[in-house]
gemmi code that builds the backbone of each chain (N, CA, C; Angstrom):
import gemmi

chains = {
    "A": [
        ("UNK", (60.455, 69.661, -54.476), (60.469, 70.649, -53.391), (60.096, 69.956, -52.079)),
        ("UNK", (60.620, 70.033, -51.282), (60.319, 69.602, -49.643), (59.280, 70.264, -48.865)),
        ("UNK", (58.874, 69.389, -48.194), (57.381, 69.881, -47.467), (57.159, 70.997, -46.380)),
        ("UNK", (58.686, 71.177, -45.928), (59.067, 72.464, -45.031), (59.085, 73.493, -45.599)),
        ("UNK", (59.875, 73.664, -47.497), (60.444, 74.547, -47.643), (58.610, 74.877, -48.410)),
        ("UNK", (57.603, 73.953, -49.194), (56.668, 74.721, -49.493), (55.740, 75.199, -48.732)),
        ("UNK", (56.240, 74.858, -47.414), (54.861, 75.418, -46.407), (55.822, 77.118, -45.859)),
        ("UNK", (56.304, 77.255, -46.329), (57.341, 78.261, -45.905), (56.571, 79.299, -47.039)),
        ("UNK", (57.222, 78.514, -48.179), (56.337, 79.447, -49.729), (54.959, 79.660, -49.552)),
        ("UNK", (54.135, 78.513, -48.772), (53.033, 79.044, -48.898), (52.502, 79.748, -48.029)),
        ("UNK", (53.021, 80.076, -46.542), (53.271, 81.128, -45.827), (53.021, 82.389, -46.406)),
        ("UNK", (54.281, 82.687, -46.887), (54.802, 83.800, -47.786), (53.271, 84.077, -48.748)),
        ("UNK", (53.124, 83.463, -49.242), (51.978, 83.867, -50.378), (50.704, 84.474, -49.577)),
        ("UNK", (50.271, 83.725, -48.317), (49.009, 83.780, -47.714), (49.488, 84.836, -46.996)),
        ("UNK", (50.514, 85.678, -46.972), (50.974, 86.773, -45.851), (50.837, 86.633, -44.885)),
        ("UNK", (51.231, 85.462, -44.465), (51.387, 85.439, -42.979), (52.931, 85.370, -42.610)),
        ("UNK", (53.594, 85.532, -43.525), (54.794, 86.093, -43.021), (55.390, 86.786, -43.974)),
        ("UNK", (56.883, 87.878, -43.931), (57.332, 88.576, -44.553), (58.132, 87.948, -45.724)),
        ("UNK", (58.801, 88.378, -46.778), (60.094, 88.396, -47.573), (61.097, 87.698, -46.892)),
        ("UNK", (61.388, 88.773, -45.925), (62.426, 88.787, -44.948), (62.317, 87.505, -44.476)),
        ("UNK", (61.305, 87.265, -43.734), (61.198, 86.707, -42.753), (61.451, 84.823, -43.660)),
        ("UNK", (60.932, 84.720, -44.444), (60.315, 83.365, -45.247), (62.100, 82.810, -45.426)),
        ("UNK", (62.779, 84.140, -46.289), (64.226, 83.878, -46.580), (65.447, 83.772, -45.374)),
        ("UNK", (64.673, 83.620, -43.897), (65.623, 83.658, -43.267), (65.359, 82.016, -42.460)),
        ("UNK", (63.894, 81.838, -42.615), (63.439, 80.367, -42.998), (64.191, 79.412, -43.523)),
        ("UNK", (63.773, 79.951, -44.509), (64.525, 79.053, -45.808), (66.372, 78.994, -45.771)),
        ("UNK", (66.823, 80.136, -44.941), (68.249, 79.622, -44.863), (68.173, 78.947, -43.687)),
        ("UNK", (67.853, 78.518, -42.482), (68.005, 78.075, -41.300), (67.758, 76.577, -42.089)),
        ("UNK", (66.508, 75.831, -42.947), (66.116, 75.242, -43.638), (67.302, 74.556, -44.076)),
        ("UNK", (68.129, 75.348, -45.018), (69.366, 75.038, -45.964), (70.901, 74.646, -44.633)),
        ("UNK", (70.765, 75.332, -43.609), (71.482, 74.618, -43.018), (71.621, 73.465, -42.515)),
        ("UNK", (70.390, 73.487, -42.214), (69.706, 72.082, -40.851), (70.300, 70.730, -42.040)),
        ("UNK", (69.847, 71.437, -43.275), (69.876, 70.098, -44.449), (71.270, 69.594, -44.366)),
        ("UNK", (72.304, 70.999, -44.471), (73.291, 70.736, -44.060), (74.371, 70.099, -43.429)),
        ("UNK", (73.990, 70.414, -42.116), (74.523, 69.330, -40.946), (74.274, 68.183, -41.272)),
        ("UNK", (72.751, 68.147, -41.143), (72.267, 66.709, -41.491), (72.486, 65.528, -42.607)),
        ("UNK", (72.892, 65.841, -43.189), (72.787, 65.032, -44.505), (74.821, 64.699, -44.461)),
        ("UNK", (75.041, 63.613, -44.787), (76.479, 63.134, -45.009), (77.191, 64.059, -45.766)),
        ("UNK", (78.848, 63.866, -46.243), (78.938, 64.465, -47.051), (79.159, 64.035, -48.116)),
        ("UNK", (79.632, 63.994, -49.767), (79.330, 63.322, -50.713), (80.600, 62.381, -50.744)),
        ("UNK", (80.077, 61.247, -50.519), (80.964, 60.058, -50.546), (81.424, 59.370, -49.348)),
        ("UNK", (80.670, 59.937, -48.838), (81.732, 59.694, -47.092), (81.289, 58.653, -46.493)),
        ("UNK", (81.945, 57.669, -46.157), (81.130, 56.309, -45.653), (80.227, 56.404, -44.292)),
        ("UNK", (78.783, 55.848, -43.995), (78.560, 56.134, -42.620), (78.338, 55.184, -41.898)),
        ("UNK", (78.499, 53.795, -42.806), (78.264, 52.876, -41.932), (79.314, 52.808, -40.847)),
        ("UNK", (78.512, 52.023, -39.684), (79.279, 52.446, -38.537), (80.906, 51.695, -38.615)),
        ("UNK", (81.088, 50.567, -38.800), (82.145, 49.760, -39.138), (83.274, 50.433, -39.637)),
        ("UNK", (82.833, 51.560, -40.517), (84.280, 52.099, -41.465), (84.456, 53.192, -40.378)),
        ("UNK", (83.098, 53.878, -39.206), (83.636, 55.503, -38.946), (84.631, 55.282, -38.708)),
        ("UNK", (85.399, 56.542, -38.422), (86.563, 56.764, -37.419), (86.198, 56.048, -35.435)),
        ("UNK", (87.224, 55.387, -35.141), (86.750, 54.860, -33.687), (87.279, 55.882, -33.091)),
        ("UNK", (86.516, 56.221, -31.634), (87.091, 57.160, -30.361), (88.301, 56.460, -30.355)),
        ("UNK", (89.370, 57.232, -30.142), (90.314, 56.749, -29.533), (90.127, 56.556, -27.928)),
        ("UNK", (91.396, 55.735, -27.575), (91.102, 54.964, -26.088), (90.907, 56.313, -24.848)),
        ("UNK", (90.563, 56.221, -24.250), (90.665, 57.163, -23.006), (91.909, 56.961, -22.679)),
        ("UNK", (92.680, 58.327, -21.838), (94.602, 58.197, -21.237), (94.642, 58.420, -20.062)),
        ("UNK", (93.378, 58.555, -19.436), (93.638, 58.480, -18.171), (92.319, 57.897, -17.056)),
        ("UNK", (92.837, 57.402, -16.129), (91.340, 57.396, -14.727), (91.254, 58.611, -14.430)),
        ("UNK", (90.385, 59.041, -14.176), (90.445, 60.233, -13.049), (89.982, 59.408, -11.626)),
        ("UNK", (89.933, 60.106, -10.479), (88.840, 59.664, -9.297), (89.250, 60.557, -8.672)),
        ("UNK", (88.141, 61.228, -8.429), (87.791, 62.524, -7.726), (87.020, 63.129, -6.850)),
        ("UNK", (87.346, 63.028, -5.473), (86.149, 62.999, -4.359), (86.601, 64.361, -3.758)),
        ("UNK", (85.615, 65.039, -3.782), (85.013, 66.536, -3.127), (84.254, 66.511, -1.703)),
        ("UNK", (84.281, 66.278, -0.313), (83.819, 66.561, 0.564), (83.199, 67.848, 0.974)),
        ("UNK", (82.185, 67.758, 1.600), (82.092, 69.106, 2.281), (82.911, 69.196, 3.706)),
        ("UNK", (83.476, 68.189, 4.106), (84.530, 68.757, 4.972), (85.758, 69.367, 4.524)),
        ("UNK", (86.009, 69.369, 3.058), (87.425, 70.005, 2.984), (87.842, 68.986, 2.186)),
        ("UNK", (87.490, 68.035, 2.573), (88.832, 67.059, 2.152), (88.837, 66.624, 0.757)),
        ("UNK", (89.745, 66.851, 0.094), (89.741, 66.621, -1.453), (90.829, 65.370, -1.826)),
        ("UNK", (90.100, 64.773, -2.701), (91.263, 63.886, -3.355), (91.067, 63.685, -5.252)),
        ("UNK", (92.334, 63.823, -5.692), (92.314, 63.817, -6.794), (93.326, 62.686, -7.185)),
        ("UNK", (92.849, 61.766, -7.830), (93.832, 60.827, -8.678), (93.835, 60.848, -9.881)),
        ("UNK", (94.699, 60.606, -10.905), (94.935, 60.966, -12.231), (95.919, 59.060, -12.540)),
        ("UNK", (95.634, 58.278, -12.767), (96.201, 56.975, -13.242), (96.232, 57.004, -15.078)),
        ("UNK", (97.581, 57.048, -15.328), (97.806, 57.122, -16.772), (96.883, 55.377, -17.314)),
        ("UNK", (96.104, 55.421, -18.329), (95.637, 53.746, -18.485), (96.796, 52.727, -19.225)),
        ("UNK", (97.920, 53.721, -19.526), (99.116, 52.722, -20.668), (99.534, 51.968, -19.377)),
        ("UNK", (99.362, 52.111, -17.748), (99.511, 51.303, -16.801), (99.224, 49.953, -17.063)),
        ("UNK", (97.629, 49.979, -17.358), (96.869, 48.922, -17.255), (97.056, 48.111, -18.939)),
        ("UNK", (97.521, 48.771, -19.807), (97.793, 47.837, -21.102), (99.129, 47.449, -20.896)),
        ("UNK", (99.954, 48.071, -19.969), (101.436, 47.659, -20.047), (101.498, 46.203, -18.565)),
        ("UNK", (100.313, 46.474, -18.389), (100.150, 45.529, -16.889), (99.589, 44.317, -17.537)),
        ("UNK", (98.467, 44.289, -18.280), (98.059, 43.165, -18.711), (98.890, 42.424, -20.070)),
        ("UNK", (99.740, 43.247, -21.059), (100.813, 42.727, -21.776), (101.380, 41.267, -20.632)),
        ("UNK", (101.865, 41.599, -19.196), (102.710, 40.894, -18.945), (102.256, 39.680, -18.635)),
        ("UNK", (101.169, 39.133, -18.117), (100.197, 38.920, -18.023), (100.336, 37.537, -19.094)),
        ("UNK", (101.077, 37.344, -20.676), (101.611, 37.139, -21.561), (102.540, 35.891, -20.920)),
        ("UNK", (103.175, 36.578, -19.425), (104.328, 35.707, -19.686), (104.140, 34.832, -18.304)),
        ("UNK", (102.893, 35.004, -17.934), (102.418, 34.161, -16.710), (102.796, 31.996, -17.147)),
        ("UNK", (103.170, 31.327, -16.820), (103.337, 30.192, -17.511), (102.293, 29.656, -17.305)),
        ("UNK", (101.779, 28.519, -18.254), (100.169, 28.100, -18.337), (99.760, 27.190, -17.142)),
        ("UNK", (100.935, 26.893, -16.416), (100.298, 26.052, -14.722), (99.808, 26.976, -13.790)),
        ("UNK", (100.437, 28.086, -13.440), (100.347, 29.037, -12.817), (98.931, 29.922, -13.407)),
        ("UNK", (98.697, 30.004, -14.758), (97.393, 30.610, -15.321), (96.163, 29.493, -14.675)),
        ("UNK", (96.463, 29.082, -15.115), (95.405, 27.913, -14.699), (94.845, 27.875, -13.026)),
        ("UNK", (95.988, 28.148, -12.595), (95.367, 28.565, -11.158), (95.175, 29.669, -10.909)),
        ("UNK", (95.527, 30.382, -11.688), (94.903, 31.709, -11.648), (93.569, 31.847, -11.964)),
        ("UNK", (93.133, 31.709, -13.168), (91.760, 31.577, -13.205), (90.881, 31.194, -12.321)),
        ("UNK", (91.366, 29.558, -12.070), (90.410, 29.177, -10.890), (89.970, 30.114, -10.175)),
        ("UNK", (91.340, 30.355, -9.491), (91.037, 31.018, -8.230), (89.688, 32.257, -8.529)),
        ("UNK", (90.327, 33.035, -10.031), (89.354, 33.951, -10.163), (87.969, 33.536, -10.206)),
        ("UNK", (87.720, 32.620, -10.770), (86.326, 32.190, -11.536), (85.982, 31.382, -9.617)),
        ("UNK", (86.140, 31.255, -8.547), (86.236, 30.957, -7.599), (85.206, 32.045, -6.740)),
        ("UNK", (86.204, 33.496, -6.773), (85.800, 34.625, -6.692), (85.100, 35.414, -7.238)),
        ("UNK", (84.307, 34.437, -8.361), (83.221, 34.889, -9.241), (83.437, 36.186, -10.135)),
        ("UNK", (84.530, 36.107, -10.674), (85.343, 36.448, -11.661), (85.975, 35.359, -12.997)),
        ("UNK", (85.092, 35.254, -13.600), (85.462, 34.370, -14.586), (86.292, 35.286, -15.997)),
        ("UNK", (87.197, 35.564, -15.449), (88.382, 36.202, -16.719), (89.295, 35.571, -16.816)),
        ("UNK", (89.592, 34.659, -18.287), (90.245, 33.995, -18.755), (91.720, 34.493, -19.519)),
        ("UNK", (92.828, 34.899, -18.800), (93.456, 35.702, -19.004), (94.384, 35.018, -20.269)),
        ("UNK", (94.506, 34.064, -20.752), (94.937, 33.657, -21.598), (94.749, 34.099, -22.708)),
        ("UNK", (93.301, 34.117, -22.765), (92.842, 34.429, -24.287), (92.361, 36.023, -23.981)),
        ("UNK", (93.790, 36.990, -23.484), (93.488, 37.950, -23.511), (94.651, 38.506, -24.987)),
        ("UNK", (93.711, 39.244, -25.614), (94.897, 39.327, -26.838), (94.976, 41.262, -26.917)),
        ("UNK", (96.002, 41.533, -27.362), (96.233, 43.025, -27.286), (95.513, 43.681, -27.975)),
        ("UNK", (94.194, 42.902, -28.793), (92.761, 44.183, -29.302), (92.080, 43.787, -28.334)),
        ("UNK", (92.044, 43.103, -27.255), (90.609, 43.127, -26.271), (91.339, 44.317, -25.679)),
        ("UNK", (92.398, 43.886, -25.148), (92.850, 44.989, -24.019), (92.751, 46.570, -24.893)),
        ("UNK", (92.389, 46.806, -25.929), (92.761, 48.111, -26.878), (90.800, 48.250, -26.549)),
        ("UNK", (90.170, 47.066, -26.948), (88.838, 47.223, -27.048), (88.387, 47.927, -25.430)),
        ("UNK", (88.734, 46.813, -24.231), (88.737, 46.783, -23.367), (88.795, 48.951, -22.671)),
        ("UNK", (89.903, 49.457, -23.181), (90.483, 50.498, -23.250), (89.477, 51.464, -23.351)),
        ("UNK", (88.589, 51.191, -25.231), (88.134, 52.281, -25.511), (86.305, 52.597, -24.964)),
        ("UNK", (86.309, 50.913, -24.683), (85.057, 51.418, -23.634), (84.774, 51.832, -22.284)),
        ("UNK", (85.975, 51.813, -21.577), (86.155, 52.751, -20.387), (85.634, 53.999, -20.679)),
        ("UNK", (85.638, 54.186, -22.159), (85.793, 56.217, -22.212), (83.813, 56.522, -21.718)),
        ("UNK", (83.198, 55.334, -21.732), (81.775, 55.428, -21.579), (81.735, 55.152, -20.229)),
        ("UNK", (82.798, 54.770, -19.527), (82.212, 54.865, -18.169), (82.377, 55.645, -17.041)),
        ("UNK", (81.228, 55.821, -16.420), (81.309, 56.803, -15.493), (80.415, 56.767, -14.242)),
        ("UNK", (81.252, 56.878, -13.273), (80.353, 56.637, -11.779), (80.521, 58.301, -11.286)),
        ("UNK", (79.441, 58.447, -10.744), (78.754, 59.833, -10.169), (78.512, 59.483, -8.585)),
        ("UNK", (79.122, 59.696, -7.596), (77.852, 59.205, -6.395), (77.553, 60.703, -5.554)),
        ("UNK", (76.761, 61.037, -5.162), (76.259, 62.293, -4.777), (75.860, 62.091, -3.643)),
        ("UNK", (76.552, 62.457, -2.017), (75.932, 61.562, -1.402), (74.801, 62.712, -0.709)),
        ("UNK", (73.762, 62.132, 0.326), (73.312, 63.454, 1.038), (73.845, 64.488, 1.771)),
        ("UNK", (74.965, 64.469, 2.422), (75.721, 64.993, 2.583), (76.758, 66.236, 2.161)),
        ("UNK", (76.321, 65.900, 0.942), (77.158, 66.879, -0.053), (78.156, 66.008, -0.780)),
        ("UNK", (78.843, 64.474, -0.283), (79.908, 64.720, -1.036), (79.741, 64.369, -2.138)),
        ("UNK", (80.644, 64.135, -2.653), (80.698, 63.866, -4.308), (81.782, 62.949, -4.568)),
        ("UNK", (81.485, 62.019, -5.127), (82.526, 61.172, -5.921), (82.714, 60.939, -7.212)),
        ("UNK", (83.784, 61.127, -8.252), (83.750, 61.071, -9.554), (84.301, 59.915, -10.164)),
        ("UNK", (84.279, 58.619, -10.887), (85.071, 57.910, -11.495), (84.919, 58.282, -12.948)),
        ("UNK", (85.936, 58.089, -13.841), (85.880, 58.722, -15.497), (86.833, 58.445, -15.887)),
        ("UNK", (86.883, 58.251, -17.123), (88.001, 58.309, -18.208), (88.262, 59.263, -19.377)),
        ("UNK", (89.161, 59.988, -19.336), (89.250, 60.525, -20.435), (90.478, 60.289, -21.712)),
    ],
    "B": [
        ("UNK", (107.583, 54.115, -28.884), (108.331, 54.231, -27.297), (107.955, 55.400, -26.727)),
        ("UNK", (107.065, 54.759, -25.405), (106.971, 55.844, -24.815), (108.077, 56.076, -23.450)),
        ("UNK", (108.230, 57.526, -23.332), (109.040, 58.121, -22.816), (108.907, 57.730, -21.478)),
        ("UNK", (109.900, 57.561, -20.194), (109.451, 57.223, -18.961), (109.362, 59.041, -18.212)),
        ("UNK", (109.083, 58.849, -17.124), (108.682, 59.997, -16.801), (110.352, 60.800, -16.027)),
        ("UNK", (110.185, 62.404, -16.082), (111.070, 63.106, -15.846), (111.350, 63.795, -15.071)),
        ("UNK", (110.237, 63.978, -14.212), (110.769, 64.412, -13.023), (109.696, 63.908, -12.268)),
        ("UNK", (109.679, 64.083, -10.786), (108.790, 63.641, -9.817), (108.754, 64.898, -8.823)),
        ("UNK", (107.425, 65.223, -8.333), (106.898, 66.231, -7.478), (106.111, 65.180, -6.234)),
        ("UNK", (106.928, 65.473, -5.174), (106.244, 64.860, -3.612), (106.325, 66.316, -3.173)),
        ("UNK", (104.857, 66.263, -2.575), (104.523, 67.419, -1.463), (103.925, 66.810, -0.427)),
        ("UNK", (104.189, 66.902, 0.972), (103.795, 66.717, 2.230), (103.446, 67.589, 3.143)),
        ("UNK", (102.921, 67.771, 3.330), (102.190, 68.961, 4.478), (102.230, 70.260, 3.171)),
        ("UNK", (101.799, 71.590, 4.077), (102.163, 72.788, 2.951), (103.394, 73.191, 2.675)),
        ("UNK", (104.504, 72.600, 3.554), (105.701, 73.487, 3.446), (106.703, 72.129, 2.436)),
        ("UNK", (106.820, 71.361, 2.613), (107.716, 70.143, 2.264), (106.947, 70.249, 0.986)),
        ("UNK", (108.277, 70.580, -0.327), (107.534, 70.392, -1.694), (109.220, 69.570, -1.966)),
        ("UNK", (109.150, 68.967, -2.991), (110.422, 68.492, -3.325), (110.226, 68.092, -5.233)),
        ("UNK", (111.246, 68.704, -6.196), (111.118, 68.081, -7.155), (112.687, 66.979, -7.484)),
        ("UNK", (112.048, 66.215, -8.349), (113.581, 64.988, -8.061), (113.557, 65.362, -9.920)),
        ("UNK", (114.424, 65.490, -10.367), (114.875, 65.276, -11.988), (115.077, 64.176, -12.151)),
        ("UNK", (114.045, 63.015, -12.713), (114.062, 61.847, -13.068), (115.231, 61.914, -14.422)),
        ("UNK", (114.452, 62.805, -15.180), (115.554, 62.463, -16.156), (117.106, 62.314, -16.215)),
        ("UNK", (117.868, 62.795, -14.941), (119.604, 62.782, -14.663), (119.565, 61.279, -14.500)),
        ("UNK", (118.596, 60.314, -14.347), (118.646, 58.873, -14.446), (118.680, 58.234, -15.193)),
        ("UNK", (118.010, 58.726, -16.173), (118.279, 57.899, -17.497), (119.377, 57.442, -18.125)),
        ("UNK", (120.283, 58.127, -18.290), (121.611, 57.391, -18.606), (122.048, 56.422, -17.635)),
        ("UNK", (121.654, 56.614, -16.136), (121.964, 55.058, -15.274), (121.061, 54.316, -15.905)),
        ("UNK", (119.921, 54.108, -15.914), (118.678, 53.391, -16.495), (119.491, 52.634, -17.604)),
        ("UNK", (120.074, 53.387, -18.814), (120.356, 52.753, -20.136), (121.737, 51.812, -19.764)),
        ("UNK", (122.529, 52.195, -18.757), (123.863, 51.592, -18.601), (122.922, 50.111, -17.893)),
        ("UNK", (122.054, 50.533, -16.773), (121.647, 49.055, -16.087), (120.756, 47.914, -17.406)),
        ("UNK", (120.295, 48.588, -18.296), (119.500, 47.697, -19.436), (120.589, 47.171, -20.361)),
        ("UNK", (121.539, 48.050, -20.415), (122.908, 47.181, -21.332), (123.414, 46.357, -20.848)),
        ("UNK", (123.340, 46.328, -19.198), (124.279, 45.463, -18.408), (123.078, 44.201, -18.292)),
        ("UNK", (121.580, 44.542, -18.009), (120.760, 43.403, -17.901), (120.360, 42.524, -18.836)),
        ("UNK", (119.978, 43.692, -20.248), (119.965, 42.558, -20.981), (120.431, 41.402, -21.714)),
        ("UNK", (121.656, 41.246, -22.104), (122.634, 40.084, -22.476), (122.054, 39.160, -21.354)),
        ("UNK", (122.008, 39.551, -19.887), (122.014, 38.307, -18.854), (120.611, 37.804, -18.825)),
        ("UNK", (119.642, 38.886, -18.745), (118.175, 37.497, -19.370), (118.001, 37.007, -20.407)),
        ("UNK", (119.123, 37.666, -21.445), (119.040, 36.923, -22.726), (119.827, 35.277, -22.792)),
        ("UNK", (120.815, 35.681, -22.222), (121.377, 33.872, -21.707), (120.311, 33.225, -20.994)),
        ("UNK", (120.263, 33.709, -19.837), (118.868, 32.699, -18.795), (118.085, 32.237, -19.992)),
        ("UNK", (117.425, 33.021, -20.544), (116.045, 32.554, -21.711), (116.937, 31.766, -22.415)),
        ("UNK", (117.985, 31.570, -23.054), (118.423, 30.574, -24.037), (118.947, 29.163, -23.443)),
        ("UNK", (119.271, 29.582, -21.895), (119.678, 28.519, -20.971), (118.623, 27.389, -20.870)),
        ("UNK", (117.327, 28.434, -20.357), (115.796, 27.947, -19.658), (115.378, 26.938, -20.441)),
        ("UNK", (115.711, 27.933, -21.871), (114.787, 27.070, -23.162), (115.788, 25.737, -23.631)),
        ("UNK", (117.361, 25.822, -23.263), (117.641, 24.697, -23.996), (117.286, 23.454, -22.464)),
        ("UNK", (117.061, 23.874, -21.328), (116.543, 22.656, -20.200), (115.493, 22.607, -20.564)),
        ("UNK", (115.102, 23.499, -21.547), (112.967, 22.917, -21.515), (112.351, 23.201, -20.999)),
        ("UNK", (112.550, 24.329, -20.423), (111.621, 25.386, -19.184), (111.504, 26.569, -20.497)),
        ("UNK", (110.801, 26.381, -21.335), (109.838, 27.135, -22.307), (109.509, 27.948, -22.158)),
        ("UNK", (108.805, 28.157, -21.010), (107.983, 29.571, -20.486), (108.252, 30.916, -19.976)),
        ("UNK", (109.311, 30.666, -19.275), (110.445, 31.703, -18.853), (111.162, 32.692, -20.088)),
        ("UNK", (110.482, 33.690, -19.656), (111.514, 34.645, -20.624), (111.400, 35.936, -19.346)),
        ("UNK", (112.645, 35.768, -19.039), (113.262, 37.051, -18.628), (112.896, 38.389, -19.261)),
        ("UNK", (113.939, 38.443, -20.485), (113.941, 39.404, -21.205), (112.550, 39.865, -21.397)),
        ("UNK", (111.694, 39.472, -21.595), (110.138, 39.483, -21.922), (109.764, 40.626, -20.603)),
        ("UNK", (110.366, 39.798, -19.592), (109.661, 40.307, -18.286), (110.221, 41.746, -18.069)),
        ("UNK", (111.765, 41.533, -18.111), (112.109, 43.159, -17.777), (112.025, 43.649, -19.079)),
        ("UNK", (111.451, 44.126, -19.627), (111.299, 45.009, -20.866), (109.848, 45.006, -20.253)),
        ("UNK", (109.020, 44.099, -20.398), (108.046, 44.624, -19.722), (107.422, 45.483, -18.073)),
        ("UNK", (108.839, 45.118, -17.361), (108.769, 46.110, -16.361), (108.879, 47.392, -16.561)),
        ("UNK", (110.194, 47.683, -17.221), (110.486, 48.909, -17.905), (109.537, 49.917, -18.526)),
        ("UNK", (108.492, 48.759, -19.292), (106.542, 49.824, -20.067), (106.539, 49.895, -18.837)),
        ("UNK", (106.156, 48.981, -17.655), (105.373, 49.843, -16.565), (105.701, 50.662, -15.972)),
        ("UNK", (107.238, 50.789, -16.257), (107.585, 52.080, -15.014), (107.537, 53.090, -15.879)),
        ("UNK", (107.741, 52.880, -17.223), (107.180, 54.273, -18.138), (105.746, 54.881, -18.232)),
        ("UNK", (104.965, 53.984, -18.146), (103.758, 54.141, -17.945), (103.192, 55.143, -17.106)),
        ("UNK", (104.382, 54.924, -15.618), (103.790, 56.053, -15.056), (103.819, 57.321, -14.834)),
        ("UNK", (104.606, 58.123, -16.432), (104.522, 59.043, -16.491), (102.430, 59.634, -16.709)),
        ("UNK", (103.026, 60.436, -15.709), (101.211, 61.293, -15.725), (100.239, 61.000, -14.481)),
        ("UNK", (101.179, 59.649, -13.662), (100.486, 59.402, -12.565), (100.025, 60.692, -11.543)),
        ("UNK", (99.486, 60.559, -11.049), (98.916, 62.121, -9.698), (97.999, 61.478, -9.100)),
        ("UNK", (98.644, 62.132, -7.853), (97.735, 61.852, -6.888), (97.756, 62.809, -5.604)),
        ("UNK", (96.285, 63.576, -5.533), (96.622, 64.709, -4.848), (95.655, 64.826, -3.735)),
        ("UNK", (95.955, 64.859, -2.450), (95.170, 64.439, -1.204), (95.536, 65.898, -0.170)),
        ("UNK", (94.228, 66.683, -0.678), (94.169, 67.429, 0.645), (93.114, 67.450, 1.630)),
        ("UNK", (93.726, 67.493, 3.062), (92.156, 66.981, 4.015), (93.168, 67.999, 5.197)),
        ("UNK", (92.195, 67.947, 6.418), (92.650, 68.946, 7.299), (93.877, 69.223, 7.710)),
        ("UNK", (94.628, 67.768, 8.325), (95.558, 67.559, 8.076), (97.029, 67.222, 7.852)),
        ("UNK", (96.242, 66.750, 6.698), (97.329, 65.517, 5.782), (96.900, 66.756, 4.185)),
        ("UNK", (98.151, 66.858, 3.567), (98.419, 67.260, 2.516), (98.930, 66.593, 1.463)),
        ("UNK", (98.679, 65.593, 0.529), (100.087, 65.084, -0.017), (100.015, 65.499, -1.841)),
        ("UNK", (100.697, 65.463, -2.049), (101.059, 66.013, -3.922), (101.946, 64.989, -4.373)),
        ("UNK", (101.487, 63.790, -5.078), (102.258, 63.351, -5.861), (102.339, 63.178, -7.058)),
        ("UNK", (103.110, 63.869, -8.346), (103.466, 63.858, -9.591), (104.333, 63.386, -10.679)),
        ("UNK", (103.975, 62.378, -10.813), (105.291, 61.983, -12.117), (104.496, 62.517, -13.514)),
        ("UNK", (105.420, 63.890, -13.727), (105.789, 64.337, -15.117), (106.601, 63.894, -15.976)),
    ],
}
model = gemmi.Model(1)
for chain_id, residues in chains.items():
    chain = gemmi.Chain(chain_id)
    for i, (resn, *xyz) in enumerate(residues, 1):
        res = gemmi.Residue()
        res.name, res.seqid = resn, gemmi.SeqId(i, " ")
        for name, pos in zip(("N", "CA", "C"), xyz):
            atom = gemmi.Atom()
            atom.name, atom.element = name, gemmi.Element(name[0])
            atom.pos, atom.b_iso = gemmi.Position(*pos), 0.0
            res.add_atom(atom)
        chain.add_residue(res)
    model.add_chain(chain)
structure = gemmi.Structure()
structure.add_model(model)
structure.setup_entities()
């Protein structure tokens, strides 16, 4: 017996609470266990869950209190169909590419970009999110969904 | 395969709305990819028998083609005092 459900029983006995009341306990009890607990067989290590799928879009979304609104909506199959090409850059031209980046203190090595970073790359956008609130009132949104 | 987009919505000011039926293009689209691809497919077999390896055409426009499909869903919608603009590829 569990230490919730006999302090519930022993409630009940010492009358400090009802019938009613103990059995409506004891089902809130039986749910919580419910939710909580896996279901039989179901893997939980994290490795097997199911992954979020990628986010499908940017949003960016700025609200003024003057009026002025802007809404952008950027599909992200942009940015996997952009960096695919990326593929066919030839390796003299990469090479100075990098530099230049890693120059600009951007060290992304576009070579050894392979189509699960860019998938990986993808599905952790869905965690990011810029808020800026300014004093003013306005508001700026960056997000992925 | 994803689908390229089918129509396009430009709005400018409040009164100027315009929709374009992307899709009456597509059959030009498929006639210009029948007509292009054979010809980067030679270049790439040309490139590669001089030994210029790296060059693939075909690679490239097929990959232009994802990007312009891609931008089905693009929007971008700017209203301020005014300037109005609505742009939609559905």
């Amino acid at each position: 017996m569990s230490e919730d459900r006999a302090r519930i029983l022993n409630m009940l006995a010492a009358g400090k609470i009802s019938a009613e009341e103990a059995e409506r306990l004891l089902d809130a009890l039986q749910v919580g266990a419910v939710d909580s607990a896996p279901a039989e067989g179901a893997d939980t290590t994290p490795a097997t869950k199911a992954p979020l799928g990628a986010p499908k879009f940017l949003y960016v979304k700025i609200i003024s209190t003057d009026g002025d609104n802007v809404d952008v909506k950027v599909p992200l199959q942009l940015v996997r169909a952009g960096l695919k090409l990326t593929s066919l850059i030839p390796p003299q031209a990469m090479d100075q590419l990098n530099d230049s980046m890693s120059e600009h203190g951007m060290s992304i090595d576009f070579q050894n970009l392979k189509p699960e970073d860019i998938e990986e790359l993808l599905i952790a956008l869905r965690e990011m999110e810029v808020n800026v609130d300014s004093a003013n009132g306005d508001n700026v949104r960056v997000y992925c969904e | 395969m994803i689908v390229p987009p089918a129509f396009i919505l430009m709005g400018f000011g409040w009164r100027f709305r315009l929709w374009l039926p992307l899709f009456l293009l597509w059959p030009v689209g498929l006639i210009v990819i029948v007509i292009v691809v054979p010809l980067t497919l030679l270049a790439d077999i040309v490139l590669y028998l001089a030994g210029q390896r790296f060059h693939s055409y075909t690679r490239l426009f097929v990959g232009v083609l994802g990007i312009l499909n891609a931008t089905r869903g693009l929007t971008a919608v700017v209203h301020s005092g005014d300037t109005n603009i609505d742009f939609k590829l559905v």
